[in-house]
C-alpha positions as a printed Julia matrix, in Angstrom:
60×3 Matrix{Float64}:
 0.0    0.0     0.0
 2.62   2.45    1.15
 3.98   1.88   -2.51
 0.99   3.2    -4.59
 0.97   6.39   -2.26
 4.46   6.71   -3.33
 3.89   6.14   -7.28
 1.21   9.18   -6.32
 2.71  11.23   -4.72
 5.59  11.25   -7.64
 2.83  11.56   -9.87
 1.49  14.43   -8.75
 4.91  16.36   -8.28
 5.22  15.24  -11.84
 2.06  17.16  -13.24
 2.72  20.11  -10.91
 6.57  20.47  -12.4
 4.55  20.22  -16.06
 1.71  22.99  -15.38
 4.74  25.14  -13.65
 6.9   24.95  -17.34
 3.65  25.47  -19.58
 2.73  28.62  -17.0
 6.18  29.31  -17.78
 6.07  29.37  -21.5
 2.6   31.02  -21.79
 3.94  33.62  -20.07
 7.18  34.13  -22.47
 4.99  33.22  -25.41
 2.94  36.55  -24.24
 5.78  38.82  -24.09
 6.84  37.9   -26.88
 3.79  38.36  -29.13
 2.9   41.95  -27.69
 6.66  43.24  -29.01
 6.38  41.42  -32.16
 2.95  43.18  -32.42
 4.3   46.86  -31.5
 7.01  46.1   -33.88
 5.14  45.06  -36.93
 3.21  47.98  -36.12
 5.71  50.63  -35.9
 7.04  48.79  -39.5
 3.47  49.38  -41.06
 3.2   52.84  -40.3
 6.43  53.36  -41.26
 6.01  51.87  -44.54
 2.37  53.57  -44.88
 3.69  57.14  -44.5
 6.74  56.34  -47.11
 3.81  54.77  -49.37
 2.1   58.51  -48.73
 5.08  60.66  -49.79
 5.8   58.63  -52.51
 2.33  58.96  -53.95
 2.01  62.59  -53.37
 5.82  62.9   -55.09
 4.18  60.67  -57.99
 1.32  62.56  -58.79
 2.72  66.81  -58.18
């Protein structure tokens, strides 16, 4: 008997140490998305205002 409580106790510490690294990774996967998504942004408007001059160059 004292066995299985062992084998379950392990498993538990087992799926705790897995939610821990998948908290840990949602979290970095976060971060990471909100720069990539302030830098694409800053790259569209960039590209958007250099679209704007060019078009206004074009057609004076």
């Amino acid at each position: 008997m004292m066995r299985k409580a062992q084998g379950a106790v392990e498993y538990l510490f087992i799926i705790a140490a897995v939610l821990i690294i998948v908290a840990i990774v949602i979290r970095f996967l976060r971060g990471s998305a909100s720069t990539a998504g302030s830098t694409v942004e800053s790259g569209v408007g960039a590209i958007s205002s250099e679209l704007s001059e060019q078009l206004q160059s074009a057609t004076s």
